[in-house]
TITOR-410416 format. One record per residue (C-alpha): residue number from 0; residue in three letters; x, y, z. Coordinates in pm, 1 decimal. Each point is the difference from the previous one (the first is absolute). Layout:
<zases>
resi:resn:c1:c2:c3
NUM:ALA:X:Y:Z $
...
</zases>
This chain:
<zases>
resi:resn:c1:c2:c3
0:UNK:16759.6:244.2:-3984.3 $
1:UNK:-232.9:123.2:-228.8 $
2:UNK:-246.1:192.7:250.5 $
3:UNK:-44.9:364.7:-50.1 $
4:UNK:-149.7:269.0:173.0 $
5:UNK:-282.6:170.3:-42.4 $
6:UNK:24.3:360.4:-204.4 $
7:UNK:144.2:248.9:290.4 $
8:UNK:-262.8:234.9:18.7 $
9:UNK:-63.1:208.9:306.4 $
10:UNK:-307.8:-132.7:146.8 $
11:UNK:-149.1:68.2:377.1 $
12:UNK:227.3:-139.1:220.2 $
13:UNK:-142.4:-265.7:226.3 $
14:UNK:56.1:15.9:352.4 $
15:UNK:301.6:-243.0:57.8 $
16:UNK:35.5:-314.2:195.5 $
17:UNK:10.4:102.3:353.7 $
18:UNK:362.1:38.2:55.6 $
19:UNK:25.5:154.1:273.0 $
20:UNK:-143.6:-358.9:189.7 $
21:UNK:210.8:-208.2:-180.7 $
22:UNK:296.2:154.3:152.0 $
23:UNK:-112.5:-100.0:344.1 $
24:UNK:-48.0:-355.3:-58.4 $
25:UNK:253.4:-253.9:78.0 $
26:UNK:196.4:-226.9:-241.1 $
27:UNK:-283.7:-269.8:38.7 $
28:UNK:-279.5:230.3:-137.3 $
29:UNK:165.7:191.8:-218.9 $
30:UNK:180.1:-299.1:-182.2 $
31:UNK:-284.4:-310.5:9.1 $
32:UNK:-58.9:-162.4:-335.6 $
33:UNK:293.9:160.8:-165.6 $
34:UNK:349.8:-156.6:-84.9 $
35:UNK:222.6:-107.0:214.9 $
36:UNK:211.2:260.7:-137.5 $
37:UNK:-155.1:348.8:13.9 $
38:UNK:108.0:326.7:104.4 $
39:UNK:-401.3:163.5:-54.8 $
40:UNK:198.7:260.5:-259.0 $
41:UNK:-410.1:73.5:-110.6 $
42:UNK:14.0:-124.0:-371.7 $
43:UNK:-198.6:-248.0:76.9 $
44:UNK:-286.8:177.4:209.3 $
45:UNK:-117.1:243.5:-313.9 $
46:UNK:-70.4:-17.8:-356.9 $
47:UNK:336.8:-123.7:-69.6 $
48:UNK:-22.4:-311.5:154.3 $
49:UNK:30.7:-207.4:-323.4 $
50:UNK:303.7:135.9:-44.9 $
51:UNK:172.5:-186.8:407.2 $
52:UNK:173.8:-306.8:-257.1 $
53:UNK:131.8:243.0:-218.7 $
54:UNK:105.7:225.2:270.4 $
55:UNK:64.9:-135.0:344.8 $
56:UNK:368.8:-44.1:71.7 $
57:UNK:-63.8:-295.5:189.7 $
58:UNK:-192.3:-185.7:-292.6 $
59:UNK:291.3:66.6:-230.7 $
60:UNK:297.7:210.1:48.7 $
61:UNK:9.1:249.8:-343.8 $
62:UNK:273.6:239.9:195.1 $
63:UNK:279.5:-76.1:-265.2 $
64:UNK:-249.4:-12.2:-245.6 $
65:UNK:-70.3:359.9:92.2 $
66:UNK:309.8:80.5:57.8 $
67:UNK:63.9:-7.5:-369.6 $
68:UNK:-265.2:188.3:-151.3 $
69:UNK:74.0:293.6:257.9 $
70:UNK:348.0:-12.5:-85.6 $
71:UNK:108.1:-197.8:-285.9 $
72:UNK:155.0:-257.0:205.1 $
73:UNK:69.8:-212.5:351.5 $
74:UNK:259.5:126.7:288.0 $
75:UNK:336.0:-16.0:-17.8 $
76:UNK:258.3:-166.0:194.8 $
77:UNK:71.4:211.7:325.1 $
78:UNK:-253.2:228.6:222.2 $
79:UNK:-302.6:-23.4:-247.4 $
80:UNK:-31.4:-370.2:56.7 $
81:UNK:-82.1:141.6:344.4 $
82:UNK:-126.9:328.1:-37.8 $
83:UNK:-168.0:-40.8:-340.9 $
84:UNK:89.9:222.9:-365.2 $
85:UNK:78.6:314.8:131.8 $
86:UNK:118.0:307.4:-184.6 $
87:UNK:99.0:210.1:310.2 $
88:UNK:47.3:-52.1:399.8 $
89:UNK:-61.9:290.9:164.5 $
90:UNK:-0.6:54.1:430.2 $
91:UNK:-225.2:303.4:38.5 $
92:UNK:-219.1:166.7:208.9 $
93:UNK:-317.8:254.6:23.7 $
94:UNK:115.0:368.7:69.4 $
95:UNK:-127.5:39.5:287.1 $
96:UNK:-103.1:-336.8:43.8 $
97:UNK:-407.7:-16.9:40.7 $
98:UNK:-159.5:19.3:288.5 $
99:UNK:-110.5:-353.3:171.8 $
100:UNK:95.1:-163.2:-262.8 $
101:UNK:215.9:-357.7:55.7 $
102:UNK:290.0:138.5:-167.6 $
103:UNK:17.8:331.0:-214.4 $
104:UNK:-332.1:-40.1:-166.0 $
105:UNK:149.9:-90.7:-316.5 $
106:UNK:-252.7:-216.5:-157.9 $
107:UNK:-330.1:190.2:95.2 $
108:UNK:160.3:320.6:-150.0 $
109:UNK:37.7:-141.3:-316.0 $
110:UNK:-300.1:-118.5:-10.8 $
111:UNK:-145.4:373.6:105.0 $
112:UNK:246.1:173.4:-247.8 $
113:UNK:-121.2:-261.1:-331.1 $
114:UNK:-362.0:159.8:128.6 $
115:UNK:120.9:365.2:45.4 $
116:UNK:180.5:0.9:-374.6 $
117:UNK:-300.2:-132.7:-174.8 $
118:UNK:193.2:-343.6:-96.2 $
119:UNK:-257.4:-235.3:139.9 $
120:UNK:-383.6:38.4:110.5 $
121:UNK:35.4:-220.1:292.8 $
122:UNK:250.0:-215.2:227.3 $
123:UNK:-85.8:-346.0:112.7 $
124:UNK:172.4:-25.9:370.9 $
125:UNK:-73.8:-159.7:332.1 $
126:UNK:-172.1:227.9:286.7 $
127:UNK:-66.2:-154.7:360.5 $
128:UNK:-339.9:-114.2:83.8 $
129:UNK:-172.5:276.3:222.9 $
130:UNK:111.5:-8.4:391.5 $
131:UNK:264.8:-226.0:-109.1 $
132:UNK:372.4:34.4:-43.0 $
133:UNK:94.5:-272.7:-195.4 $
134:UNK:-294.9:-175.2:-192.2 $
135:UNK:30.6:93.5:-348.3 $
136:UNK:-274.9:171.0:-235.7 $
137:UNK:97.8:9.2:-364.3 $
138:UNK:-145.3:326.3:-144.8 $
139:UNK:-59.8:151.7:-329.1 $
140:UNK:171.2:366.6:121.9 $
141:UNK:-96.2:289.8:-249.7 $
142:UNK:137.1:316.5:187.7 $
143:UNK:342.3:65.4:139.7 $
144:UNK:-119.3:-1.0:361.0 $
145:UNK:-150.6:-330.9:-77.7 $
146:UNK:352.8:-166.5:-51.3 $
147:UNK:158.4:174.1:292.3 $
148:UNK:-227.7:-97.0:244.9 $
149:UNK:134.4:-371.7:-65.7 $
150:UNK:299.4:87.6:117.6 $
151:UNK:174.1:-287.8:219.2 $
152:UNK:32.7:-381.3:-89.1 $
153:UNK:-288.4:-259.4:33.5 $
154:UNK:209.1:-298.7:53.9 $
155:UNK:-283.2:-236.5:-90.1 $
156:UNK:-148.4:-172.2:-296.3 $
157:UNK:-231.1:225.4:-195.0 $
158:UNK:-203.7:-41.3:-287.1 $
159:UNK:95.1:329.7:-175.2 $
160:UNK:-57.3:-183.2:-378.2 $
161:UNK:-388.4:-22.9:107.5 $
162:UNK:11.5:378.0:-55.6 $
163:UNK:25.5:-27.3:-353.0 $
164:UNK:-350.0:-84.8:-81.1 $
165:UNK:-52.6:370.9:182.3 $
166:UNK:204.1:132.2:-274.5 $
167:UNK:-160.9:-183.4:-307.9 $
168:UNK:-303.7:122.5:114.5 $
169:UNK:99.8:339.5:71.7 $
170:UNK:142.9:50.8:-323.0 $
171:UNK:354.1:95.3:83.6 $
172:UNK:300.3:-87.3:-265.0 $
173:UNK:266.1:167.8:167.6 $
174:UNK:101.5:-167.4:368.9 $
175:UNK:262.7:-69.3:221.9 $
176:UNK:55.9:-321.0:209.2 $
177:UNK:142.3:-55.7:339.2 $
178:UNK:86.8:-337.2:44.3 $
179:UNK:222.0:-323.4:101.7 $
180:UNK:92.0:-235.3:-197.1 $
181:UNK:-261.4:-251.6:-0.7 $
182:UNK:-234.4:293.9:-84.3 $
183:UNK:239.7:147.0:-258.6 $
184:UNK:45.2:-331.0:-178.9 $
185:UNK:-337.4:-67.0:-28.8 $
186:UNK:-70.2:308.5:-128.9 $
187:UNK:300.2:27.2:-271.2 $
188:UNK:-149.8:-385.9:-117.1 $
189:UNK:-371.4:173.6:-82.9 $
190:UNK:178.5:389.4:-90.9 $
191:UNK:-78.7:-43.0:-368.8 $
192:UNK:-372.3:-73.6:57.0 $
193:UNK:-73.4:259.8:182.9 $
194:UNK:-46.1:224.6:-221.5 $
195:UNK:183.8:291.6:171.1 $
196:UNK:192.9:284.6:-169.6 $
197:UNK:301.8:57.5:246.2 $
198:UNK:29.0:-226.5:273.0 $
199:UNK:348.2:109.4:288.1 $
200:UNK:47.0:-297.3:241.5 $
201:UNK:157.5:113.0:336.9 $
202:UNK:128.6:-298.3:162.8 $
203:UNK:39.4:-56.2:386.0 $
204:UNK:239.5:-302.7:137.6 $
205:UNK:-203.6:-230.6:177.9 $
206:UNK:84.1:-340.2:216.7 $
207:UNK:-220.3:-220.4:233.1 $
208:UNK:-312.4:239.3:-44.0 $
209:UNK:-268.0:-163.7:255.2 $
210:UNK:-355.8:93.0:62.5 $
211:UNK:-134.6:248.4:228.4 $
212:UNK:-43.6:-235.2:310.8 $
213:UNK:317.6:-150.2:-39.0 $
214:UNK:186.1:304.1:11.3 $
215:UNK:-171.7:123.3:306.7 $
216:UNK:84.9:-350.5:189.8 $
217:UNK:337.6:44.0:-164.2 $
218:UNK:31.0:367.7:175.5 $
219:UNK:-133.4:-167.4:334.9 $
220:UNK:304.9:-267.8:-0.2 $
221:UNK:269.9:275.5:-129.3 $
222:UNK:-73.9:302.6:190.9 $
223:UNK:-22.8:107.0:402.9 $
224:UNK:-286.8:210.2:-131.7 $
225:UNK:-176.1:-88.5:-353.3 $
226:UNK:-285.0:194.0:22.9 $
227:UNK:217.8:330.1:-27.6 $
228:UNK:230.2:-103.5:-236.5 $
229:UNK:-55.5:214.5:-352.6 $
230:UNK:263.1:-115.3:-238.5 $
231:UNK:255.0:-337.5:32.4 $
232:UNK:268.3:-66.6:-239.6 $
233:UNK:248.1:-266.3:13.1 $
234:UNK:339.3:208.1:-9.1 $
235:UNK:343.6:-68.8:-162.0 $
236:UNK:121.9:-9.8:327.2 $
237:UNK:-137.2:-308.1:66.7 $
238:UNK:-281.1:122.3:246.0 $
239:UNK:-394.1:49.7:-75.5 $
240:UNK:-33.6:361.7:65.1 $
241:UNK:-383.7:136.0:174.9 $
242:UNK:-90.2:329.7:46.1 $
243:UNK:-209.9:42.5:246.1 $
244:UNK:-315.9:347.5:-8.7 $
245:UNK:228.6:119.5:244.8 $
246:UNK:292.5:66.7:-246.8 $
247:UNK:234.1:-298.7:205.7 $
248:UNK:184.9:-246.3:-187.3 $
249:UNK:-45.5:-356.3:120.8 $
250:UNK:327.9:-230.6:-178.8 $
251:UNK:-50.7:-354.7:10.2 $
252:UNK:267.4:-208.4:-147.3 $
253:UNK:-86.8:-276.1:-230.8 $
254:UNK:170.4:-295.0:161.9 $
255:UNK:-275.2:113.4:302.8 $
256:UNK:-280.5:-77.0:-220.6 $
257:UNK:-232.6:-256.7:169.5 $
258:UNK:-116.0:-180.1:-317.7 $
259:UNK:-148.5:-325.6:220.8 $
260:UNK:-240.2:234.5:151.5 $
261:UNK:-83.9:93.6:-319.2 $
262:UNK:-96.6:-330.3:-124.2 $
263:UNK:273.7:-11.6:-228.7 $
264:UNK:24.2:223.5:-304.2 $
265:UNK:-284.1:-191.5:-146.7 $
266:UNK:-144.0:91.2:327.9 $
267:UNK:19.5:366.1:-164.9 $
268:UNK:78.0:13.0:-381.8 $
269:UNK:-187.0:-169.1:-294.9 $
270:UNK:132.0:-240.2:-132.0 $
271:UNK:27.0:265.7:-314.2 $
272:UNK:172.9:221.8:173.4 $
273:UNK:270.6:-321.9:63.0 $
274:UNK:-48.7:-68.9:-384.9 $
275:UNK:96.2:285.8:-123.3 $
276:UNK:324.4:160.6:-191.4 $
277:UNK:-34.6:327.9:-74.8 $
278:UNK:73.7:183.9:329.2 $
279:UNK:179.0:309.9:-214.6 $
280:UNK:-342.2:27.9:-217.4 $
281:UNK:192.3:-36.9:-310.0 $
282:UNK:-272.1:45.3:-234.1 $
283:UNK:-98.4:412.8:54.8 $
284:UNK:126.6:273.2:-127.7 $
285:UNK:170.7:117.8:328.1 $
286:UNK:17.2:-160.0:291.5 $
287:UNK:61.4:181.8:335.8 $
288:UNK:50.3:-127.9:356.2 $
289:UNK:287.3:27.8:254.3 $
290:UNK:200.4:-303.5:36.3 $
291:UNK:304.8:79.5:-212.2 $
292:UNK:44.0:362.7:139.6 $
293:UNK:208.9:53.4:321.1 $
294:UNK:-123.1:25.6:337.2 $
295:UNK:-76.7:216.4:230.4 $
296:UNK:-366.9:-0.4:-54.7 $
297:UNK:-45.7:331.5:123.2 $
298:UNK:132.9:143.8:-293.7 $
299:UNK:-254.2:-153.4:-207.9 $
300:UNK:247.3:-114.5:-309.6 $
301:UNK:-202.6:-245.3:-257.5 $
302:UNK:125.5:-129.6:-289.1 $
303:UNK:-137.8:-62.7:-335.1 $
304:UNK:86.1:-208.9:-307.7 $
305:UNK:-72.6:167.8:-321.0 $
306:UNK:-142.2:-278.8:-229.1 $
307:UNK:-178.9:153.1:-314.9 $
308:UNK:-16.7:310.8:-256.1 $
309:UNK:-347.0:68.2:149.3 $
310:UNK:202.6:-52.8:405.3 $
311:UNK:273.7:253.4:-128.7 $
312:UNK:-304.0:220.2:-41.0 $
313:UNK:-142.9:-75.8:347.2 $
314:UNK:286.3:109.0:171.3 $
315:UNK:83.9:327.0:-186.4 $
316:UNK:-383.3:105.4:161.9 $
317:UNK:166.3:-48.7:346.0 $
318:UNK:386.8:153.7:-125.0 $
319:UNK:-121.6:321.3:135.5 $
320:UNK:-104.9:-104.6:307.8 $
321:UNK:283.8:-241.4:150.5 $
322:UNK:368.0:5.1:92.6 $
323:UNK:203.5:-285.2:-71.5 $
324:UNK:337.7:-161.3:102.6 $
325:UNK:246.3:-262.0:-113.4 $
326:UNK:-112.0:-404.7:62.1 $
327:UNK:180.2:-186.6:290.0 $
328:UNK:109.3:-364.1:-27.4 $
329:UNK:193.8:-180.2:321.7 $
330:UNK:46.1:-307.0:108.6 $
331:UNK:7.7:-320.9:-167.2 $
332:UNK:-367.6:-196.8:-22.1 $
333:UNK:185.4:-343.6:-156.7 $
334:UNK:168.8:-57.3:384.5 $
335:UNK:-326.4:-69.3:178.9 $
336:UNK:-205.1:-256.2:-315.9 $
337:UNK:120.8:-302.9:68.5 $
338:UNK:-103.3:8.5:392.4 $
339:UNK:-338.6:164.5:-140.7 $
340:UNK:-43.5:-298.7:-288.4 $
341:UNK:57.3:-257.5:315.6 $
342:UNK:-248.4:160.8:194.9 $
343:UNK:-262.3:-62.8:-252.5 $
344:UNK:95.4:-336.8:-12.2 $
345:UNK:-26.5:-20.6:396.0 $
346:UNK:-159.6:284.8:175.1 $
347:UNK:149.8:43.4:305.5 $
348:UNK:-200.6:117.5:353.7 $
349:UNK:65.6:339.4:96.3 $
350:UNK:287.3:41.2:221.6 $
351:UNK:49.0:127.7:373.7 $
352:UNK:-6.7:368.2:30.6 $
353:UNK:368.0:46.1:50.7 $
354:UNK:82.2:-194.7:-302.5 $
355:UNK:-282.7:238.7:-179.2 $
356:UNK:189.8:303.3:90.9 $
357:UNK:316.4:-117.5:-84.3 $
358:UNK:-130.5:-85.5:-360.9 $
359:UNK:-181.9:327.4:-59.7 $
360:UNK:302.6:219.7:136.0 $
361:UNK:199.3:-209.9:-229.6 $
362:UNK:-275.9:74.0:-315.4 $
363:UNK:18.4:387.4:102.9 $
364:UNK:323.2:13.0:-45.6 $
365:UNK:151.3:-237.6:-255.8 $
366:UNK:-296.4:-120.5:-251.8 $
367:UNK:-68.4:182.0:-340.9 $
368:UNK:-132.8:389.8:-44.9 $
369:UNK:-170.6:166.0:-225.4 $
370:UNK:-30.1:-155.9:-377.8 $
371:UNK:196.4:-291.7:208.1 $
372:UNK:-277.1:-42.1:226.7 $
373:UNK:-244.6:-3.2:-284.7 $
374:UNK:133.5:-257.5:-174.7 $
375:UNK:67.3:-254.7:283.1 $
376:UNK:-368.5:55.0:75.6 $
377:UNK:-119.4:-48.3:-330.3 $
378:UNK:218.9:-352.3:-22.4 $
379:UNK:-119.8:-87.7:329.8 $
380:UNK:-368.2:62.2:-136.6 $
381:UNK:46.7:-211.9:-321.0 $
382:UNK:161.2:-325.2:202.4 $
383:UNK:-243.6:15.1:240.4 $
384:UNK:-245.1:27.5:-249.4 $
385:UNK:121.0:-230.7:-248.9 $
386:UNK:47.5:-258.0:274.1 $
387:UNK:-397.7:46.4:117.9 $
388:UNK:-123.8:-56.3:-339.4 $
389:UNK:192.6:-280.8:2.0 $
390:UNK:-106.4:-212.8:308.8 $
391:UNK:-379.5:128.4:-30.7 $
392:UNK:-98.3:64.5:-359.3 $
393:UNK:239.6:-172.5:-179.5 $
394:UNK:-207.8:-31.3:-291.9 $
395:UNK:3.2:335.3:-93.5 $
396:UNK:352.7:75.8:41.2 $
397:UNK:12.0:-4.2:-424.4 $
398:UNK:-250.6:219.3:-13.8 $
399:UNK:70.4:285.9:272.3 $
400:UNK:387.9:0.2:34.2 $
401:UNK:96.9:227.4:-283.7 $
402:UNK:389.5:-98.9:-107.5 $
403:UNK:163.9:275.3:113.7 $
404:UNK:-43.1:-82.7:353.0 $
405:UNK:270.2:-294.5:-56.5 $
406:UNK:204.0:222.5:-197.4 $
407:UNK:23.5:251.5:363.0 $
408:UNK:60.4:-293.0:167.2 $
409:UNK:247.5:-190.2:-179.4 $
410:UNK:313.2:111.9:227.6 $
411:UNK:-169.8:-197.7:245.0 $
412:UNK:-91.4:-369.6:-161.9 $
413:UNK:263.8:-112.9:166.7 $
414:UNK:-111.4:18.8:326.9 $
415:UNK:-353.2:-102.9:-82.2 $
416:UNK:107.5:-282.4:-140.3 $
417:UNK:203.2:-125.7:270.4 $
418:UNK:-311.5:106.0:263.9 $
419:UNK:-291.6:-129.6:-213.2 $
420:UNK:141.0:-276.1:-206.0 $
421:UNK:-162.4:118.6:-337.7 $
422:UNK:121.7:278.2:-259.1 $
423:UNK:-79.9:337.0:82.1 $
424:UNK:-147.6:76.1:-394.9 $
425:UNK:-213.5:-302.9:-109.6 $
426:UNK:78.6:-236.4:-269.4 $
427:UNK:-114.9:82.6:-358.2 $
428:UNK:-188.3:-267.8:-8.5 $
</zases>
């Protein structure tokens, strides 16, 4: 694409779109007149909209593409097929953890440390929308306090690459970016034309982001008491985890899910949340989240995989400031697939309560843990996501499904053969 940017001069910033609103609006509003696929990542909403076909993972899928000029090459055979090129694995946590935070705090104080050692002029991260919890404000943060006070996860979609045209026009060459991995591939697509000096991409996991509205009506259907519940996660135990303002712990095991009342996970999820394979946010420099460490949660471990020279250098900033232990692996994901592959063939109604207890006690105490759990989750998330593209945008499948998503899967063609009647990789052809 031959479009270039203007000369990156600091000019006046404008005041930006109204954010803030745009958070509050419901899938509907926020989404009319785009593409069927669209996760509102914000490169579109700025000056960098002539840049979506280059960029947008759900136009073309450049992840391998990437992948290659960050690191010379594609993944290997084994855990990077799943977890993406890694250099190190490390289960870690803030010491003392931080304060309200959703775990130790990891990822805000990085961002506050790159502003505290003089490595970047500003952080692009997600705040919540005044006299909200949960509806996400991307923000250009310039101070230390700035990042901080972002503390705790948004789980909704946010248009965090609409702050960018805040930084052209402010000037700034040095920045860091908080992201997931629509957001981060998006941005790695345009990175050269941005005309930035130094550019450290902190990556977040994300799955099945949904908008503002949806996530309240998804509290309202999950918990006995949504309007107090401050953080959710879904736990390697098998259970969705809420705290409530009053420090309790409601557990709610995932078999107990009421997705009819939902509407479905359509009913919830964008369809490019459902489209999309890059859970483990393969393309930053580090990515941090929990799902490989070990439970319990109270203790706040988080892992991180180590993916580039510039992510080695992310994480010696927080070396000081964390305590680490040994990875955990138990259990063995391959046992349950085949029952899971079915199931997306023919989902099955929910079963009686008893029979729901019985399952879950048998999940608690028999399915995978730690970097187990992570990769059954992560396979689960590519069939079912594979399998969606599939029966509703067929077309695209070409274009969007990047190859090493058959590769991770391959153990298993099989069993999708024998349950869908077609080849789990496509034809050459």
């Amino acid at each position: 694409m031959s479009t270039a940017l203007s000369p990156n001069v600091p000019r006046r910033p404008k005041p930006s779109r109204q954010l803030a609103e745009i958070a509050l609006l419901s899938r509907e509003e926020r989404l009319a007149g785009r593409p069927k696929l669209c996760s509102d990542c914000g490169i579109c909403t700025g000056e960098l909209r002539p840049f979506m076909a280059q960029s947008c993972v759900f136009v073309n899928n450049r992840a391998e593409e990437i992948e290659r000029r960050l690191h010379g090459r594609n993944r290997r055979d084994g855990d990077e097929l799943l977890f993406g090129i890694y250099r190190d694995l490390r289960v870690f946590r803030m010491r003392p953890p931080v304060p309200d935070a959703q775990w130790s705090g990891a990822v805000t104080s990085l961002g506050a440390l790159l502003l505290e050692h003089g490595l970047v002029e500003g952080v692009i991260t997600t705040g919540a929308v005044p006299g909200t919890r949960y509806a996400p404000l991307p923000i250009l943060a310039r101070t230390p306090d700035e990042v901080r006070a972002t503390r705790g996860n948004k789980p909704c979609l946010a248009p965090t690459l609409d702050v960018l045209t805040q930084v052209r026009q402010s000037g700034l060459r040095r920045i860091a970016y908080i992201g997931t991995g629509c957001q981060v591939h998006a941005l790695r697509a345009i990175e050269d034309q941005l005309g930035l000096e130094r550019l450290y991409v902190i990556g977040i996991p994300c799955t099945d982001n949904t908008t503002y509205p949806d996530l309240q009506r998804f509290l309202q259907v999950v918990s006995r008491s949504p309007e107090t519940v401050i953080h959710h996660e879904f736990m390697q135990d098998f259970r969705i985890w809420l705290k409530h303002e009053d420090g309790s712990v409601e557990k709610v095991n995932f078999v107990d899910l009421d997705v009819d009342r939902l509407g479905g996970q359509l009913g919830v999820f964008p369809p490019a949340c459902l489209s999309c394979f890059d859970y483990q946010n393969g393309l930053s420099d580090l990515t941090i989240g929990y799902m490989g460490a070990p439970l319990p949660p109270d203790e706040r471990w988080q892992w991180t995989l180590i993916r580039t020279e510039r992510g080695a250098e992310l994480y010696d900033l927080l070396r000081s400031h964390v305590e680490e232990r040994e990875p955990i692996s138990g259990g063995d994901r391959t046992r349950g697939m085949p029952a899971y592959i079915q199931m997306l063939r023919q989902p099955r109604k929910r079963p009686p309560w008893p029979i729901r207890q019985l399952v879950a006690f048998i999940q608690r105490r028999s399915g995978p843990k730690g970097l187990e759990f992570a990769r059954s989750v992560i396979e689960m998330k590519l069939l079912r996501n594979l399998q969606f593209v599939r029966e509703r945008h067929g077309r695209l499948e070409r274009r969007i499904v990047p190859g090493y998503v058959y590769r991770a899967l391959a153990r298993y063609a099989d069993v999708y053969r024998r349950e869908f009647n077609r080849d789990l990789e496509p034809s050459a052809s």
